[in-house]
N, C-alpha and C positions, 0 to 999 in steps of 0.2 A: 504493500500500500504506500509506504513512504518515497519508493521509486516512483510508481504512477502519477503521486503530485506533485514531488520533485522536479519528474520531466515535463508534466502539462505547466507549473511555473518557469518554466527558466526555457522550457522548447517548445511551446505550446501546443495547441488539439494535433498537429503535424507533428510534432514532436513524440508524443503519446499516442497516436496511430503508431505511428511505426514501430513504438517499443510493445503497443500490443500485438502488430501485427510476427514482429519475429515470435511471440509466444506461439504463433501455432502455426509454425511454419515447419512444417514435420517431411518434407522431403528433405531424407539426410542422405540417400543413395548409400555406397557403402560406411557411411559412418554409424548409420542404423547396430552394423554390426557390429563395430569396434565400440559404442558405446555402450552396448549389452552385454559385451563379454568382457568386457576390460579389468571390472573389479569385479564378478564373479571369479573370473581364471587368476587373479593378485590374491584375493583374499580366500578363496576354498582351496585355490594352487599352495598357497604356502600353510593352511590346516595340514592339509595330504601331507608335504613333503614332510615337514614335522613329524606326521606318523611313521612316516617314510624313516626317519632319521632315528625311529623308537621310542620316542615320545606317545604318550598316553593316547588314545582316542578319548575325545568328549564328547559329553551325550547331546548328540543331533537330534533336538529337540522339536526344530522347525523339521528339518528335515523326514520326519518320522510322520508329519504330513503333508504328503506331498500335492493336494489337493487346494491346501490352504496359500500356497504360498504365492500365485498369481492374487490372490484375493489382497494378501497382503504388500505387493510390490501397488495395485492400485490404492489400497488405503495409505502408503507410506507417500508415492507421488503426490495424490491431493491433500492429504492433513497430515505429515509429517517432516515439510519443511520443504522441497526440490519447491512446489508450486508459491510457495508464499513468499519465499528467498532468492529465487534464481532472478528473477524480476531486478530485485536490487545487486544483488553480489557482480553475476556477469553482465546482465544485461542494461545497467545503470554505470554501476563504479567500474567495470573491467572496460565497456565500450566507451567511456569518456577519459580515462585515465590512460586507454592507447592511443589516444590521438594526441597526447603530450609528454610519452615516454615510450623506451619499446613494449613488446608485451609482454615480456617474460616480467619486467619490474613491475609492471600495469598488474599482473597476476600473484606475485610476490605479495605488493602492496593489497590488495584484493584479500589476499590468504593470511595477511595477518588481522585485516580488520574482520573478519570470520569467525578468525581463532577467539579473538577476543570478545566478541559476539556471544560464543558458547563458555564464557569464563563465570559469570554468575550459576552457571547448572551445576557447575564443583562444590555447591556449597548447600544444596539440597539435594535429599535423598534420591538414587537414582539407581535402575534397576541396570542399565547399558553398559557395558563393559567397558568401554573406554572413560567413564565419568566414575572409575573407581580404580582407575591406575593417577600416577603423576596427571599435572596439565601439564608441563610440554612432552607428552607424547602425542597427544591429540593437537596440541597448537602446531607441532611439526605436522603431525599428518594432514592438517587441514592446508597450510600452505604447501605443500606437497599435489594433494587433490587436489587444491586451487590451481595450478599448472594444469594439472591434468584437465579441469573442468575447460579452463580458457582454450586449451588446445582444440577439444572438442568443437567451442564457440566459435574459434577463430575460423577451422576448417568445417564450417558448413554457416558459412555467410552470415554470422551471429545469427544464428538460430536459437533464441532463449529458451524453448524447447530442448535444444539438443542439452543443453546445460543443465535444464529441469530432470532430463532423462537419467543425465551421467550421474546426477545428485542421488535421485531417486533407487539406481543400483548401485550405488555405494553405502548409501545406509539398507538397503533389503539384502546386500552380501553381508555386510556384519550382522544382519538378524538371522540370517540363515546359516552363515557357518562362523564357531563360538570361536575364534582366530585369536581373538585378543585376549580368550581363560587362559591362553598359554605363551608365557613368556619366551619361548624359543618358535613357535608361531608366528607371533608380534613381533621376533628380533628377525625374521625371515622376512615376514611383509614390507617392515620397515625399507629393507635392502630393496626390496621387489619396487617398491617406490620410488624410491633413488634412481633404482637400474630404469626406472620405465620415465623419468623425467630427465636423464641424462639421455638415453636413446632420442626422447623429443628433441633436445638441444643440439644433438648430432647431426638429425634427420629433416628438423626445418627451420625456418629463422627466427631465433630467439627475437628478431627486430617484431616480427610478425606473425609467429607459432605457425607460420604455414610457408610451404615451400617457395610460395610466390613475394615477390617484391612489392612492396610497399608503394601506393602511387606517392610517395612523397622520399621516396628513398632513390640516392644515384646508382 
């Protein structure tokens, strides 16, 4: 909501079209894919190799219904933060913050005002697993997925959809698989995040998270 009248004040009805319109701008072609699998394969990939490595299996609780859990990736999209958030995170502060920095800083900046965002949940009772270890584990992992989210935004024409999507399967992978009850799990993912925002830096331009050049760049 604070995006919405942020941008009808300062960019008017044209301004707020357009931030509504990328909201449902759902032809992502193959990014459909990569944003569906991205943190299911980061966060169940690095449960698995953990067992893989000897470590315990935990009780796959969601998983154990496996009926439920489309039900739950729709309940988490519209009332559990991608739809109420992605609006302001990328499609507000990431799209106006790259048009006076590159994007990688633009998302940086983005991921720490995030992190800090979810700093009062540290201080009431909370059932999530990551709001029962350290905050900065989760303030790293949020700036972390903040790369990852803008990457997404960047490579499918800011689509605040694709952002709402990425959001969306990043918290229904931690409800689905309990990654973060294990510390050598969590010290696995951790890596797997690193490795997979380092691959992006490799792969496309930290100016512009996307392979293509900047209309404002030589």
């Amino acid at each position: 909501m604070g995006a919405i009248i942020t941008t009808y004040l300062y960019q008017g009805r044209e301004g707020l079209k357009g931030l509504l319109k990328r909201g449902i701008m759902v032809r992502l072609g193959r990014w459909w894919w990569i944003i569906l699998l991205t943190f299911p394969v980061l966060i169940g990939g690095s449960l698995g190799l953990s067992v893989l490595l000897g470590n315990p299996v935990p009780a796959l609780t969601a998983l154990a219904q496996p009926l439920a859990l489309p039900i739950a990736l729709v309940w988490i999209f519209f009332l559990g933060g991608p739809l109420q958030e992605e609006f302001g995170w990328r499609g507000y502060a990431f799209e106006n913050l790259r048009g006076k920095m590159s994007a990688i800083n633009a998302a940086i900046a983005v991921g720490v005002l995030w992190s800090l965002w979810h700093l009062p949940l540290f201080f009431v009772p909370r059932e999530e697993f990551y709001y029962n270890r350290p905050a900065w584990g989760l303030f790293l992992t949020l700036i972390l997925v903040g790369i990852i989210l803008a990457w997404f935004y960047a490579n499918t024409n800011g689509s605040v959809f694709a952002a709402m999507l990425g959001h969306a399967m990043f918290n229904w992978s931690n409800f689905v698989f309990p990654t973060l009850g294990s510390d050598s799990a969590a010290l696995i993912l951790f890596a797997g995040y690193f490795l997979l925002v380092a691959f992006i830096l490799w792969q496309f331009r930290p100016k512009t998270l996307t392979r293509e050049r900047s209309t404002n760049e030589s």
